[in-house]
C-alpha positions as CSV (number, residue, x, y, z in Angstrom):
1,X,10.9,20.3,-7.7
2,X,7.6,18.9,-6.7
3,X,6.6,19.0,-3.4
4,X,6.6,15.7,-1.4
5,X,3.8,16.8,0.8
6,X,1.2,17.0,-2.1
7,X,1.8,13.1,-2.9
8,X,0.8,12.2,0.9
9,X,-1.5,8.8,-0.2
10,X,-3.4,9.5,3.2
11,X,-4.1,13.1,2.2
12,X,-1.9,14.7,5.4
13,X,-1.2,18.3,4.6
14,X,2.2,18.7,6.1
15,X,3.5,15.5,5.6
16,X,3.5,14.8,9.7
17,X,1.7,11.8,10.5
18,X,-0.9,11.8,12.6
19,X,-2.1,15.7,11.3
20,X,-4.4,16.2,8.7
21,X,-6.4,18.8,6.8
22,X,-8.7,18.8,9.2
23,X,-6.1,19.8,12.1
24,X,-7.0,16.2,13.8
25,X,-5.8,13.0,13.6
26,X,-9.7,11.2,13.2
27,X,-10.5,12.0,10.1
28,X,-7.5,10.1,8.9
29,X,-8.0,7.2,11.2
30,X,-11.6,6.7,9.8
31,X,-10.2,6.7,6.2
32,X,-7.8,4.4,7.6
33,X,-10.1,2.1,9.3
34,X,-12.3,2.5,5.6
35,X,-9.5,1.6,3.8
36,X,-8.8,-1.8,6.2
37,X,-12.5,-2.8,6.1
38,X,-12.4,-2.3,2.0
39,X,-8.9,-4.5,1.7
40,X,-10.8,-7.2,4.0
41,X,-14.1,-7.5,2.2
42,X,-11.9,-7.6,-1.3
43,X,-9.9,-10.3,0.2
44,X,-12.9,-12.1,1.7
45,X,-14.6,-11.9,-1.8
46,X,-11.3,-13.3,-3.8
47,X,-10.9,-16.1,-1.2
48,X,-14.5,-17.3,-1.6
49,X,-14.0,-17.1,-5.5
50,X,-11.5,-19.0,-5.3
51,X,-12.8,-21.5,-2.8
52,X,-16.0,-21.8,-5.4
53,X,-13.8,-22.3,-8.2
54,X,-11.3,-24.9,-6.5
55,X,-15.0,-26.7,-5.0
56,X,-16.1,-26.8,-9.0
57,X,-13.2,-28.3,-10.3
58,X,-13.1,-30.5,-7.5
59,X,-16.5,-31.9,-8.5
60,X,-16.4,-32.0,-11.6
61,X,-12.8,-34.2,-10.9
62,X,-15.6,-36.5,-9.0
63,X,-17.8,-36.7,-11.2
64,X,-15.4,-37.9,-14.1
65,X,-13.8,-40.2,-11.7
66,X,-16.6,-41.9,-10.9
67,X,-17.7,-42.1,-14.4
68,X,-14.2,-43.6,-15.4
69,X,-14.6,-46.3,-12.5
70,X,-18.0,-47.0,-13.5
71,X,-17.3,-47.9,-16.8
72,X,-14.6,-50.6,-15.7
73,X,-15.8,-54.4,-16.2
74,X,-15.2,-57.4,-14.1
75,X,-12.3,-58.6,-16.5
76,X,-10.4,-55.4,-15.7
77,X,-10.8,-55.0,-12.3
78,X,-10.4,-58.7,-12.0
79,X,-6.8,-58.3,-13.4
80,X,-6.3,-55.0,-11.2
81,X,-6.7,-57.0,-8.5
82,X,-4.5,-59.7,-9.3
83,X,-1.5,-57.3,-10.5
84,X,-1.9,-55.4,-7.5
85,X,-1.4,-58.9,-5.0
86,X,1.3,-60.1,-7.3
87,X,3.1,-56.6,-6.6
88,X,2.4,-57.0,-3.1
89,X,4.0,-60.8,-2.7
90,X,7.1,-59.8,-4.6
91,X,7.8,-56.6,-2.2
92,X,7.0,-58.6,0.4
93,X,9.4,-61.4,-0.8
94,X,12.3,-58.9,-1.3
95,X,11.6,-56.6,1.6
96,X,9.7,-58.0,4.1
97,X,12.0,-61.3,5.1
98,X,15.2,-61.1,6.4
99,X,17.9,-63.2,4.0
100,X,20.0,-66.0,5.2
101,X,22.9,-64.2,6.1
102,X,20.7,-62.3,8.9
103,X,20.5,-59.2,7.5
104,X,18.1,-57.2,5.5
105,X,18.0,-56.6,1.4
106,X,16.8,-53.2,2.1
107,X,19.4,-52.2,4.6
108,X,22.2,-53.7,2.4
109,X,21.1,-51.5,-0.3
110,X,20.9,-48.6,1.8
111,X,24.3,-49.7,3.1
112,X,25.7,-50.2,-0.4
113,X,24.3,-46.5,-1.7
114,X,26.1,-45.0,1.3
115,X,29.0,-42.8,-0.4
116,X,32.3,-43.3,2.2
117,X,35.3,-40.5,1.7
């Protein structure tokens, strides 16, 4: 049977915590504090990787954008516009006055959807 001691990732000798080969407990907590500082900077370098690569493909989203937009004409945004206001009077139309009974279309929807058991 193998013995657990000599599988110690932090290199104790008798499997104590706190005691090492040395006899002290300093020499550890310098590999310990090693160890933190070499997880941080790893971490710090694959979150600023990332943040370059996410700040790329954000640019390059721009850049196509703006392409895309600039290659509209008048007659297209024209009718954009248009669509967009007709949209906007018919919500308004359904939603936005109450009906002649004195209650809303949206609330007698919602009203309607309600499930009663």
């Amino acid at each position: 049977m193998a013995d657990i001691r000599s599988h110690d990732p932090l290199g104790r000798s008798d499997g104590r915590p706190g005691t090492g080969r040395g006899g002290g407990s300093s020499g550890n907590d310098a590999g310990l504090a090693d160890q933190a500082r070499s997880a941080l900077r790893d971490a710090t370098d694959r979150a600023s990787e990332a943040w370059d690569s996410a700040s790329d493909y954000g640019s390059r989203y721009y850049r196509q954008g703006t392409r895309a937009v600039g290659e509209v004409d008048a007659t297209t945004m024209t009718g954009l516009v248009i669509a967009g206001a007709v949209g906007f009077g018919l919500a308004w139309l359904i939603f936005g006055q109450q009906s002649r009974s004195g209650s809303y279309v949206a609330r007698g929807m919602s009203e309607g959807s309600e499930r009663r058991y």
